[in-house]
DOMAR-119049 format. One record per residue: x, y, z of N, C-alpha, C in turn. Coordinates in steps of 0.02 Angstrom, whole numbers, padded with zeros to 5 digits, always signed. Example, Ala and Ser with C-alpha at 12.3 -4.5 7.8 and 13.67 -1.06 7.14 Angstrom:
BEGIN
+00660-00284+00390+00615-00225+00390+00660-00165+00390+00642-00112+00354+00684-00053+00357+00645+00002+00394
// end
This chain:
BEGIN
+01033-00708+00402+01012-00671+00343+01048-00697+00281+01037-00695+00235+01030-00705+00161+01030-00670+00114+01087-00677+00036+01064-00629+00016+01085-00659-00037+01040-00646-00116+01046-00688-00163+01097-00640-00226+01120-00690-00256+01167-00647-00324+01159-00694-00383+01134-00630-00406+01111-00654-00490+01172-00620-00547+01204-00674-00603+01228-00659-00644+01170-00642-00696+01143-00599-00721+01100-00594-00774+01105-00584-00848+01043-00573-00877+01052-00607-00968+01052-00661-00982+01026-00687-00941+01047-00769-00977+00953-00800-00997+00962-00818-01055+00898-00852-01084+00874-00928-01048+00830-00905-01007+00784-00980-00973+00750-01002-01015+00759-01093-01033+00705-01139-01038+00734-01202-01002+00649-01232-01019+00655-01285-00973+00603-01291-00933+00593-01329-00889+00515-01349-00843+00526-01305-00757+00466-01270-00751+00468-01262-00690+00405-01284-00658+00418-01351-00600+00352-01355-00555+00333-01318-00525+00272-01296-00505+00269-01254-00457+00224-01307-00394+00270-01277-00338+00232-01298-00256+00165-01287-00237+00156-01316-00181+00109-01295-00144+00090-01224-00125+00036-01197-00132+00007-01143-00114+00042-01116-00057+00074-01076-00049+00092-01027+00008+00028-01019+00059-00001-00968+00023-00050-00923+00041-00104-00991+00094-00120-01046+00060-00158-01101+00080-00119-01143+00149-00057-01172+00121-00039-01210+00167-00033-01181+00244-00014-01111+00223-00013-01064+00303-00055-01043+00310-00141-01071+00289-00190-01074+00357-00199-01131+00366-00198-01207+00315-00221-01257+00331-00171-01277+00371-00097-01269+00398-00075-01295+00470-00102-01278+00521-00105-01207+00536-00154-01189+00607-00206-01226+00588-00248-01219+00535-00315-01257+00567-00318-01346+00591-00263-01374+00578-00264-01443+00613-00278-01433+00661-00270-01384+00734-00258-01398+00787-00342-01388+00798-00378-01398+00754-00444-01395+00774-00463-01467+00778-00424-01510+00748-00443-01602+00777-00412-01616+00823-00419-01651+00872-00377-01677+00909-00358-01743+00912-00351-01772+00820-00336-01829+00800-00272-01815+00728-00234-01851+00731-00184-01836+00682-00212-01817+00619-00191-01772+00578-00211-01727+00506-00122-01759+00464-00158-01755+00399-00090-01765+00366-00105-01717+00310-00058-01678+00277-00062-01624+00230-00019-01644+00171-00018-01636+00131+00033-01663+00073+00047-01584+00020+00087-01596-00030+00121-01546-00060+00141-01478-00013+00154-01482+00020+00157-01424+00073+00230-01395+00058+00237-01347+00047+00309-01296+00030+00371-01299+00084+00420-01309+00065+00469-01307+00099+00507-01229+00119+00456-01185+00131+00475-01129+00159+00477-01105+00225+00497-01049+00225+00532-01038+00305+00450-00991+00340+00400-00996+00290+00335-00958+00341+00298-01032+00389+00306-01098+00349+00294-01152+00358+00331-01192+00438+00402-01160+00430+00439-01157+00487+00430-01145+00553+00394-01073+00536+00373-01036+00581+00334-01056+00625+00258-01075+00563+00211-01134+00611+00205-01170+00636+00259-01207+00613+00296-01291+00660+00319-01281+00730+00352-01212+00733+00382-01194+00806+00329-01173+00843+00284-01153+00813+00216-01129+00855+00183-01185+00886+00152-01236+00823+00136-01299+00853+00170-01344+00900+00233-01324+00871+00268-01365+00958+00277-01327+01008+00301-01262+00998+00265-01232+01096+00203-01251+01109+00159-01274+01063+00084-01277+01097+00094-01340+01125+00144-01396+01090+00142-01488+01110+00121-01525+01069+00092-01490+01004+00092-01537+00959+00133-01578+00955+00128-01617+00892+00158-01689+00871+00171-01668+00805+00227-01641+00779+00244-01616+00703+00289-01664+00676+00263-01688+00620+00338-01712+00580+00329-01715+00513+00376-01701+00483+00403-01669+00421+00440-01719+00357+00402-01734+00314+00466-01787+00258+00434-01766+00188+00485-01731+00161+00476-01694+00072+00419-01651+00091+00372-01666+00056+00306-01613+00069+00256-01639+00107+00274-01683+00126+00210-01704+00185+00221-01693+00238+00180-01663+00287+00186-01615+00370+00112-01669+00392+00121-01709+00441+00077-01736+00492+00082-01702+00558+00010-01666+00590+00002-01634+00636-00038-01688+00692-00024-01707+00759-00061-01715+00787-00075-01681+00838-00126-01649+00858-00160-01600+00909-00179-01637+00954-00203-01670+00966-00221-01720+01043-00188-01701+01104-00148-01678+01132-00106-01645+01172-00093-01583+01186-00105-01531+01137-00086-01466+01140-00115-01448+01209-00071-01374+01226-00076-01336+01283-00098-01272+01244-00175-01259+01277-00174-01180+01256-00148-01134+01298-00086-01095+01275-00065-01064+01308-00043-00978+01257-00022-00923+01309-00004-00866+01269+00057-00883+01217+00042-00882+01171+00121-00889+01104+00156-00815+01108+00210-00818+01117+00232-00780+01130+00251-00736+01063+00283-00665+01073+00283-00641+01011+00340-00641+00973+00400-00665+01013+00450-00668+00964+00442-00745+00922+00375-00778+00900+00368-00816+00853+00305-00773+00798+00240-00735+00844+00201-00734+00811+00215-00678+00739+00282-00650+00781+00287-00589+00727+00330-00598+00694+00367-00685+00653+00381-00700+00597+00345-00715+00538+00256-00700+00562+00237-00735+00492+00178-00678+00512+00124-00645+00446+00070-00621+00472+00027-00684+00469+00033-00750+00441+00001-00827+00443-00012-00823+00508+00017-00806+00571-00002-00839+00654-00037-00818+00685-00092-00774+00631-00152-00742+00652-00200-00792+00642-00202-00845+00595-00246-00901+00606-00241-00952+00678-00214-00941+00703-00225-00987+00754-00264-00935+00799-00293-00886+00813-00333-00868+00852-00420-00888+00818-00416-00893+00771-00498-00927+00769-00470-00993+00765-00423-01041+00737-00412-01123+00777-00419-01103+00820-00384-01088+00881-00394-01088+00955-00453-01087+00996-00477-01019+00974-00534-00994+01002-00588-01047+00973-00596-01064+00912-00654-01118+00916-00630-01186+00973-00566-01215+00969-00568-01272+00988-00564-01263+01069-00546-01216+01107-00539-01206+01190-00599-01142+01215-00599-01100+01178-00665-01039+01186-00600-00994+01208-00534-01003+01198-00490-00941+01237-00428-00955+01186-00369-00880+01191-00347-00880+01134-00301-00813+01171-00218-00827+01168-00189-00757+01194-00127-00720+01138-00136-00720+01099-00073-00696+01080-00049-00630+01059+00005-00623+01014+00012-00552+01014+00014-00545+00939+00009-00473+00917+00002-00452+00852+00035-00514+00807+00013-00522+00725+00060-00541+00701+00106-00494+00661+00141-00535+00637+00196-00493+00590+00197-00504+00501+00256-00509+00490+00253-00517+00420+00274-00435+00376+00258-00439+00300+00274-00387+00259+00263-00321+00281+00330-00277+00277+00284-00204+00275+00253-00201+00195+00191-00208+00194+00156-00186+00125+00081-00143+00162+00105-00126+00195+00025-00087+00223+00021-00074+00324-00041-00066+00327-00047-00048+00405-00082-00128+00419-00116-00180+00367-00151-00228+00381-00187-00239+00450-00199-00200+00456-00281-00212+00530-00304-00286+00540-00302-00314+00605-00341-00353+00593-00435-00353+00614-00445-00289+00625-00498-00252+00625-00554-00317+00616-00569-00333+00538-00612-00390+00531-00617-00455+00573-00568-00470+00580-00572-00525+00599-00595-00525+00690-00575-00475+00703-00594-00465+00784-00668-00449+00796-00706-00407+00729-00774-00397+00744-00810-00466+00740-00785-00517+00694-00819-00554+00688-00815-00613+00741-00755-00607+00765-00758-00660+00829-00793-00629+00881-00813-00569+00898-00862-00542+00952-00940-00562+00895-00950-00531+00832-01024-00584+00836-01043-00633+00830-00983-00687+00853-00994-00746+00854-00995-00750+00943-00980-00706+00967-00991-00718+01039-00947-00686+01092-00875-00688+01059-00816-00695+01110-00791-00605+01115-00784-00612+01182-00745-00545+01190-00695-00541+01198-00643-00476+01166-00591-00464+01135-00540-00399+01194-00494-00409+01219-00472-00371+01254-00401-00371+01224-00365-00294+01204-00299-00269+01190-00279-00231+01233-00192-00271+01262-00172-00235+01289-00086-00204+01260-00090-00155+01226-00033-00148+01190-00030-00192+01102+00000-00235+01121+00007-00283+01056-00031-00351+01069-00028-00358+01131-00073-00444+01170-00142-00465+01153-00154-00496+01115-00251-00481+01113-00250-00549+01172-00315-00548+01194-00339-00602+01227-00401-00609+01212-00432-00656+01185-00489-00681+01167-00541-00726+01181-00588-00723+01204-00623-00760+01273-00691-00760+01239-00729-00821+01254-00778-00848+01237-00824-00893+01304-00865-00876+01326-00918-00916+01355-00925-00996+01309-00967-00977+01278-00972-01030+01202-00989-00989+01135-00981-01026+01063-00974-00964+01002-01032-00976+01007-01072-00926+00962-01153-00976+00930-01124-00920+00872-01169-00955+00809-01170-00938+00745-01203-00888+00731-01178-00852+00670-01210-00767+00660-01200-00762+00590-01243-00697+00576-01230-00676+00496-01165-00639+00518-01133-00621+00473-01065-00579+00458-01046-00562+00398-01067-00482+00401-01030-00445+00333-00982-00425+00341-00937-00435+00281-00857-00405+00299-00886-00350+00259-00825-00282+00284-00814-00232+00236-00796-00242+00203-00738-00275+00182-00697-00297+00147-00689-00369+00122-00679-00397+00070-00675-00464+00053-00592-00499+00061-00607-00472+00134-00530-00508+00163-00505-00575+00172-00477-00609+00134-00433-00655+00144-00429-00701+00214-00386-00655+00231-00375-00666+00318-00434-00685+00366-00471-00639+00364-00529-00625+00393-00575-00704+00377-00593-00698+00311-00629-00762+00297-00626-00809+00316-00537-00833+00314-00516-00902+00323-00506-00902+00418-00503-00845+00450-00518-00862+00530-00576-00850+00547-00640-00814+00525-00703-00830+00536-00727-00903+00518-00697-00948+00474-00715-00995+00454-00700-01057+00508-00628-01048+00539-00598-01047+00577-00655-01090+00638-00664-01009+00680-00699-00980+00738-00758-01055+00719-00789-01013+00677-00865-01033+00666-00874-01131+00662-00835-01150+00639-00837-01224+00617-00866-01265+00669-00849-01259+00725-00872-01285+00809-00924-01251+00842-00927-01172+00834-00978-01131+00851-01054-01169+00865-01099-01162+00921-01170-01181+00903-01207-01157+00834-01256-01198+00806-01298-01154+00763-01271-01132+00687-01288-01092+00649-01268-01087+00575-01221-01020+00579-01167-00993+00532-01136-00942+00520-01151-00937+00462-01153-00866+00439-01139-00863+00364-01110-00772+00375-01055-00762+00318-01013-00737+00290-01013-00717+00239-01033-00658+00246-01071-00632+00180-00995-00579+00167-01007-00562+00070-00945-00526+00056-00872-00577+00073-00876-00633+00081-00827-00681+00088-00774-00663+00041-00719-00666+00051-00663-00680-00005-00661-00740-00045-00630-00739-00125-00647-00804-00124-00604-00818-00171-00515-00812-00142-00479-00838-00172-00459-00925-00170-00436-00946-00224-00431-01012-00217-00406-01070-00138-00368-01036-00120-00343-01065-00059-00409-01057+00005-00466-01020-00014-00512-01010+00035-00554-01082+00036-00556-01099-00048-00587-01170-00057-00554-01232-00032-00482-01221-00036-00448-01274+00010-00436-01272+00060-00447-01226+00093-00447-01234+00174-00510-01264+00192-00584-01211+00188-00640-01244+00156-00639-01336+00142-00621-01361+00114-00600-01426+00088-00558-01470+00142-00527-01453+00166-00489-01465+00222-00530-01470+00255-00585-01422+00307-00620-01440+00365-00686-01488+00355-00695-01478+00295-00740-01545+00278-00725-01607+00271-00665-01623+00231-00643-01687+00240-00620-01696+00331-00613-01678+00392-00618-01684+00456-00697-01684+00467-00728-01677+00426-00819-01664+00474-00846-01601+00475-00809-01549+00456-00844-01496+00439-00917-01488+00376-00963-01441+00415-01012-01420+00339-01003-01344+00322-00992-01346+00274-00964-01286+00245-00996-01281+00187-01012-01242+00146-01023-01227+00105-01021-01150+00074-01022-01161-00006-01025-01095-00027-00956-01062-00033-00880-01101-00019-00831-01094-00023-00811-01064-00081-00779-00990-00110-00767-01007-00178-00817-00945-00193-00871-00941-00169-00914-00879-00171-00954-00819-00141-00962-00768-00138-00964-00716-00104-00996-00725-00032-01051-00787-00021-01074-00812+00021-01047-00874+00057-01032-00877+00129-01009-00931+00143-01039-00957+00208-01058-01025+00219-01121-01042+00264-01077-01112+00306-01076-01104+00368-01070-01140+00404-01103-01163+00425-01117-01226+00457-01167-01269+00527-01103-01289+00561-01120-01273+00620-01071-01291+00665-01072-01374+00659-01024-01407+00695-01013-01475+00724-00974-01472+00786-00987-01539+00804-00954-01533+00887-00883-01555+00875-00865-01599+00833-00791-01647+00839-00770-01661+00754-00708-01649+00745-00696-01632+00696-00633-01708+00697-00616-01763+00636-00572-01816+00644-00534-01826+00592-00491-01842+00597-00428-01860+00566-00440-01862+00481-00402-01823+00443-00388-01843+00375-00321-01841+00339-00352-01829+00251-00305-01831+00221-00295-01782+00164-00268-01733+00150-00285-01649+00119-00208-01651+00096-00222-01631+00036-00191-01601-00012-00162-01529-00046-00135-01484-00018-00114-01398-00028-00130-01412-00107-00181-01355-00121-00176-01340-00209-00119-01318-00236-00103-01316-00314-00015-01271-00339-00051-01201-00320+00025-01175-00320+00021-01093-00288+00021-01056-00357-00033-01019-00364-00060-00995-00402-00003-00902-00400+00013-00905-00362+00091-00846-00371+00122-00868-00368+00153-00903-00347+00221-00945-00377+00202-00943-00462+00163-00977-00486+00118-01001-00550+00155-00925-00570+00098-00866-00557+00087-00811-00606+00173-00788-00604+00200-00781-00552+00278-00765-00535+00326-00793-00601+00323-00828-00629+00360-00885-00661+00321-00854-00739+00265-00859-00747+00232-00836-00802+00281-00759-00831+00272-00734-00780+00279-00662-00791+00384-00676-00822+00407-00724-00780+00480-00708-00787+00505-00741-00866+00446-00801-00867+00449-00818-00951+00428-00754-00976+00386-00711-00967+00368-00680-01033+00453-00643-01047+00477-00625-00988+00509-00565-01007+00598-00611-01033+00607-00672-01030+00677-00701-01030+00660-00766-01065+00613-00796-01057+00587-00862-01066+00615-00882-01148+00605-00948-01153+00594-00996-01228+00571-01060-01207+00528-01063-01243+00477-01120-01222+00498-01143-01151+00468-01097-01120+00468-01099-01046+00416-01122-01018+00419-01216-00978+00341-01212-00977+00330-01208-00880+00290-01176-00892+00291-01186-00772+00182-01255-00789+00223-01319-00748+00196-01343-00748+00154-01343-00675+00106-01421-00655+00077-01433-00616+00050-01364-00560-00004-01353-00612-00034-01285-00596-00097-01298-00626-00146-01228-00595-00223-01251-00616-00228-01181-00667-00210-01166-00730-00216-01118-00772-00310-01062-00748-00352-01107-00748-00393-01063-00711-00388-01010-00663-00346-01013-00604-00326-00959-00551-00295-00914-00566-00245-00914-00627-00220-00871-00654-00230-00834-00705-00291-00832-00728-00354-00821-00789-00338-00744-00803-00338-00697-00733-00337-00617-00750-00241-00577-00760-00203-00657-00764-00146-00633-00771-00133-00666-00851-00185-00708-00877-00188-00745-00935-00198-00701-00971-00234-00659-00973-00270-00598-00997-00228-00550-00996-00210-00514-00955-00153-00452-00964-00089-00458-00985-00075-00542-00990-00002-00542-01048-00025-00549-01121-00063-00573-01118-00082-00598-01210-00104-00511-01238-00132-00473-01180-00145-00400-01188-00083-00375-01222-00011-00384-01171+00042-00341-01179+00071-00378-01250+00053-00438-01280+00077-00466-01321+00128-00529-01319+00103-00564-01263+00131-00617-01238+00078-00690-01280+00122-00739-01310+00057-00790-01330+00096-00854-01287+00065-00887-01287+00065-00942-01237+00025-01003-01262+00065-01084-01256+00007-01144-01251-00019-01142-01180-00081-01157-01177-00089-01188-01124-00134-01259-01123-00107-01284-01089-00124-01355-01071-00181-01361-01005-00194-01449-01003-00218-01445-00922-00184-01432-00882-00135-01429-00856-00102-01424-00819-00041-01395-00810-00014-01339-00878+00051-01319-00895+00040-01265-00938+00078-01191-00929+00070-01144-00985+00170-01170-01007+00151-01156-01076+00225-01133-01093+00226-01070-01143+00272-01035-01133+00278-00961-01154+00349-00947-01172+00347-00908-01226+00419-00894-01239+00433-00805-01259+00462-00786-01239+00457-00686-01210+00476-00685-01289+00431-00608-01301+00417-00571-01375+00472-00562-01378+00467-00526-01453+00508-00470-01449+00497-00403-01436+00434-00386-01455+00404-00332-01419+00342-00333-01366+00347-00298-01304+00300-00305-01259+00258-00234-01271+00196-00237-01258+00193-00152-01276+00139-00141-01196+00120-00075-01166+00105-00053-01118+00053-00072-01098+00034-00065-01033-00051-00085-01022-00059-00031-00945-00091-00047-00926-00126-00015-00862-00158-00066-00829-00131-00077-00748-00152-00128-00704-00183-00102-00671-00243-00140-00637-00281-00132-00566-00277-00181-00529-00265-00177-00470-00269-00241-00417-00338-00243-00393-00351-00316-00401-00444-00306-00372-00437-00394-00332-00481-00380-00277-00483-00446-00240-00501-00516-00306-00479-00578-00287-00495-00633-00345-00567-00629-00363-00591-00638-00426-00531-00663-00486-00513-00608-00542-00502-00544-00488-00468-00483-00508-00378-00501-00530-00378-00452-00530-00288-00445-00532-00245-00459-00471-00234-00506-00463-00184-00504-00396-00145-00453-00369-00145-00404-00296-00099-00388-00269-00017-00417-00263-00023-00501-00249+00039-00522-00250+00074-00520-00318+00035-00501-00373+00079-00513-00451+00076-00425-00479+00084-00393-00426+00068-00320-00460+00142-00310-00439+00198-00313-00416+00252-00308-00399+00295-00346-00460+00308-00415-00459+00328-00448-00504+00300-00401-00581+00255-00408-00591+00227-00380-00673+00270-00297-00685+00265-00278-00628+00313-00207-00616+00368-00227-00672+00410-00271-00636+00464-00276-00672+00487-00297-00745+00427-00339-00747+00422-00341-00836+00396-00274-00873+00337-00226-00846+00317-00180-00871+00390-00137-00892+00443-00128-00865+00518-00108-00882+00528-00109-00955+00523-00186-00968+00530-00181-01016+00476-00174-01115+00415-00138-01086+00365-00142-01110+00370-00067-01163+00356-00066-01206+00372-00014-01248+00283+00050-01222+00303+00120-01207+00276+00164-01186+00238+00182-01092+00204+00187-01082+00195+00208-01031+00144+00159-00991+00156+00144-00943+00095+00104-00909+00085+00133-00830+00011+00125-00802+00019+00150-00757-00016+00085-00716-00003+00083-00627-00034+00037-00592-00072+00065-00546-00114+00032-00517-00164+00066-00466-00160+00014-00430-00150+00021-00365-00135-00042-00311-00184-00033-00268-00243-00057-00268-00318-00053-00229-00309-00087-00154-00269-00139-00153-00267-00169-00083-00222-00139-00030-00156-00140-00051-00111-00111+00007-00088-00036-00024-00066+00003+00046-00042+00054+00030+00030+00079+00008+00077+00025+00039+00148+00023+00029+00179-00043-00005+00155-00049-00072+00181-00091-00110+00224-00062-00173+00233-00014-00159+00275+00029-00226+00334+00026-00211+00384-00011-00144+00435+00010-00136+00479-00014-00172+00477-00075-00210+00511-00098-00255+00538-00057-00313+00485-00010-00326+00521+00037-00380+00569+00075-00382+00574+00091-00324+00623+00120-00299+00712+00079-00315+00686+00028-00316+00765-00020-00331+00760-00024-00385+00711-00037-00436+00716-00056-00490+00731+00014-00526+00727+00073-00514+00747+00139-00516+00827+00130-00485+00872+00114-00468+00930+00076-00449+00951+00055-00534+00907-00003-00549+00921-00046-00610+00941-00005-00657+00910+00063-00685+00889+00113-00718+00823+00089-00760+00784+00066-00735+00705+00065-00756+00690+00153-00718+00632+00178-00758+00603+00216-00766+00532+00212-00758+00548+00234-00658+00454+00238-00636+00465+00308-00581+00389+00308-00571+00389+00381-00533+00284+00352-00485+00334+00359-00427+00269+00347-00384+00221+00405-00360+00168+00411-00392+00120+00464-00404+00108+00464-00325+00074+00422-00310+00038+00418-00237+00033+00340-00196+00020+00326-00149+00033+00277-00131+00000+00217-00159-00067+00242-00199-00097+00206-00251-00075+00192-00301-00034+00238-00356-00027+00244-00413+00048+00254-00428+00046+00224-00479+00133+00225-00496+00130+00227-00579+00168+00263-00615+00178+00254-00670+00244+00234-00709+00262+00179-00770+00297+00143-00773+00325+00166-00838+00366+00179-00874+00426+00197-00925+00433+00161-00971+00445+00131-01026+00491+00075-01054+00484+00074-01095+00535+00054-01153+00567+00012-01130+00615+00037-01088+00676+00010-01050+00740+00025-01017+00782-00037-01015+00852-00030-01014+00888-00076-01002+00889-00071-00938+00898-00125-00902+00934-00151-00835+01014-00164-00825+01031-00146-00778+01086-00175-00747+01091-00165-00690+01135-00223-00675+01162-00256-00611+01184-00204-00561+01139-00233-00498+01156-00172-00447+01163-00217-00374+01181-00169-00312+01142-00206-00263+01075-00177-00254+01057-00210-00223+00963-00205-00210+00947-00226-00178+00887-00196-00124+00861-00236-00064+00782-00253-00077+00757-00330-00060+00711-00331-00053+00672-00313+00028+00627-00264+00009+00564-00257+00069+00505-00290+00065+00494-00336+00045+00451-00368+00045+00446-00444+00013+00411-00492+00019+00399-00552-00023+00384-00529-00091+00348-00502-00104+00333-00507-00180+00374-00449-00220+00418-00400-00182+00463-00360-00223+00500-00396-00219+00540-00433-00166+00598-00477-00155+00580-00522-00249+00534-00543-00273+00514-00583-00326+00532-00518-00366+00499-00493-00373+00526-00417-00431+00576-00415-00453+00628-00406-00398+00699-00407-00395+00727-00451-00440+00706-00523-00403+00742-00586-00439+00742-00588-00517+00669-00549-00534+00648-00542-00598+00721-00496-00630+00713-00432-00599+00727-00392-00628+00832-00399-00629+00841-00440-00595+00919-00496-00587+00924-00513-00658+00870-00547-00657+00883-00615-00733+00902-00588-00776+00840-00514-00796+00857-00483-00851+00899-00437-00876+00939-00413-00792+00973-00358-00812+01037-00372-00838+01093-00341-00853+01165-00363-00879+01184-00352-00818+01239-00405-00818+01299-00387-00749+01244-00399-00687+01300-00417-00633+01301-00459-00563+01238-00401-00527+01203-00448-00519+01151-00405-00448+01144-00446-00408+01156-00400-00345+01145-00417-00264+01078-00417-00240+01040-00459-00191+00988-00430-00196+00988-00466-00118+00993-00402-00052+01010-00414+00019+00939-00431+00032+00936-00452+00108+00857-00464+00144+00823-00529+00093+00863-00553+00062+00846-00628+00013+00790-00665+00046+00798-00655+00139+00757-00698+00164+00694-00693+00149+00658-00627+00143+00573-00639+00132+00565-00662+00061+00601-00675+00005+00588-00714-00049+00588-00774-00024+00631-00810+00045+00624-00879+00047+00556-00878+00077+00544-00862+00117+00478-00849+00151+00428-00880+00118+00433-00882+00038+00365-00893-00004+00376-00940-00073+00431-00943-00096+00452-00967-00148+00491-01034-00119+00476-01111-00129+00495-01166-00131+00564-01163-00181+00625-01183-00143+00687-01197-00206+00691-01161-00259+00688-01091-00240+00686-01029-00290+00751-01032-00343+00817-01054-00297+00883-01059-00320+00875-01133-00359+00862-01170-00335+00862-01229-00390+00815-01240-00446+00762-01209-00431+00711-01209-00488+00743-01165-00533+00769-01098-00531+00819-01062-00579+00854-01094-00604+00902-01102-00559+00968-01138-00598+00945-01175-00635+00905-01234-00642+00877-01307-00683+00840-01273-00737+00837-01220-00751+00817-01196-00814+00869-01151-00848+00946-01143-00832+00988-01099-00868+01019-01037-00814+00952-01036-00762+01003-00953-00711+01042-00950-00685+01106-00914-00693+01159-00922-00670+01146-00873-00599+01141-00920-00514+01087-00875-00471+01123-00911-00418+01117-00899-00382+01167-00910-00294+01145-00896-00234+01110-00926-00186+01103-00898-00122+01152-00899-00053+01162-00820-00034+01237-00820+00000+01218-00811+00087+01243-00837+00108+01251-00816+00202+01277-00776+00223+01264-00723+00265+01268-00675+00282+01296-00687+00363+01381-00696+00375+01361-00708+00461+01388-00625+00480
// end
């Protein structure tokens, strides 16, 4: 365990890159194991969810190896076998390998995944849709086992424009006999690069990117060469921490498009910004003034930036309120930042209303989650005096060189070991 300490107040500028997609790279590793010819991935994050997958792929027998951001997978060898759960329940990511699997063997054993408490996350969708693609689904406790004769292709409406769901129906279906389509698809950016990914191997895919998504199966899927898009939260994460500390703060190698509905709700609060092709730079007001957030699936408001924005809303002059549409337990962060002496009050598990301005100061603080664990860090920078901020690990989980990308812009920031 891990736990980070921030001296805060201190004015950031300077360049921040941002990595590879989180959210992306941890489905496009499971889905290699759908070739059974070497895959090579590039910009890929040096985080510990990335880790996770590597240990998975080698209980299976892959062929993993690792240099800066490039991860080469070769599958040719793997053993399908049950993954056991003291791996699957470090990441909720190791739920993609049951549609890899299940498309590439027709069988698939593992146990729940894990990951954030930010909700009850069901994987409900994704199990209906691997039964109308064919395969039947048996739970015993936490174990699913997943069994297929052969897939054949189907329509499929999600309830929901799930993420998860999409990118392992997409999964499933790629090998399946016959056509799939996926209607109500999610269609956040990383859906297009995974998407992108199974085509450059031989996949037909289409419609990536929009509410409709259409497969034709293929039989054999071969070797390429794929690229992780920039992480578009990392991106908005960094945005948000310029507005509130920044001077000409620029977070580069990013696609300003993905971050369009967070482009919009700072220039709202009174945030102005260049933006470039490839680079915002921003330098924090002097006055921020209030707004009211909704989280809505892309190219809504992000769930992952409704935590982080929390903590700038602190310092926003009058009242703001949030409505968190996706998960049910993402408010816990306020609770610490109520620690800081920010001023919030959690209406309902939806709704939270936000105070400010307030000063901060330095406390200890625990992150429960990846994207409060980011809150936190936020709410470190800006406060006066030393903050602790324990359970550090699920910020590594998602954020590439969080401590060095700080520091190289002015943060006086430390990550400590815990034996």
């Amino acid at each position: 365990m891990h736990r980070i300490i921030i001296e805060g107040g201190k004015e950031l500028s300077g360049e921040v890159k941002i990595s590879g997609s989180k959210n992306s790279a941890v489905a496009l590793v499971p889905a290699a194991v759908l070739c059974d010819e070497e895959v090579t991935i590039a910009n890929v994050p040096n985080i510990s969810d990335i880790d996770a997958l590597d240990e998975i792929l080698s209980y299976l027998g892959a062929k993993v190896t690792r240099k800066n951001d490039v991860i080469k997978i070769d599958s040719s060898k793997i053993e399908n076998k049950l993954i056991p759960e003291n791996i699957t329940k470090k990441l909720r990511a190791s739920y993609y390998f049951m549609g890899a699997l299940l498309s590439r063997f027709k069988k698939v054993e593992m146990y729940f995944p894990g990951g954030c408490s930010i909700g009850a996350r069901p994987i409900n969708l994704h199990l209906k849709g691997f039964e109308a693609l064919g395969a039947k689904v048996k739970e015993d406790g936490n174990l699913f086992t997943i069994t297929a004769d052969h897939l054949k292709g189907a329509k499929i409406n999600l309830d929901f424009a799930s993420v998860g769901a999409t990118i392992n129906l997409m999964l499933a279906a790629v090998k399946a006999d016959g056509i799939t389509v996926i209607s109500n698809a999610a269609k956040e950016p990383h859906i297009v690069n995974v998407a992108t990914f199974l085509n450059n191997m031989g996949a037909r895919i289409s419609g990536a990117g929009t509410s409709e998504i259409k497969i034709i199966g293929v039989e054999h899927l071969h070797s390429s060469f794929h690229e992780v898009v920039p992480d578009y939260i990392e991106t908005g994460t960094y945005m948000i921490l310029a507005s509130a500390i920044g001077k000409d703060m620029v977070i580069s190698n990013i696609i300003p498009d993905h971050v369009e509905s967070l482009i919009s709700k700072l220039e709202e609060i009174g945030v102005s910004m260049e933006i470039g092709i490839d680079f915002i730079k921003i330098s924090a007001p002097l006055k921020l003034k209030q707004t009211n957030i909704k989280t809505q699936v892309y190219p809504g408001f992000p769930t992952d930036l409704q935590q982080p924005i929390s903590t700038l809303l602190t310092q926003a002059e009058g009242k703001s309120i949030i409505n968190e549409t996706i998960w049910e337990n993402r408010f816990l962060n306020l609770h610490e930042l109520n620690k800081m002496g920010a001023t919030t009050e959690t209406l309902t598990n939806s709704k939270a209303v936000i105070i400010g301005p307030t000063k901060l100061k330095g406390k200890t603080v625990k992150a429960t989650d990846l994207r409060a664990g980011a809150s936190l860090v936020i709410a470190g920078l800006i406060a006066d005096g030393k903050t602790v901020i324990e359970n550090a690990d699920y910020i590594l989980r998602g954020y590439e060189n969080i401590i060095e990308k700080l520091t190289n812009i002015g943060a006086k920031i430390r990550l400590e070991e815990i034996k």
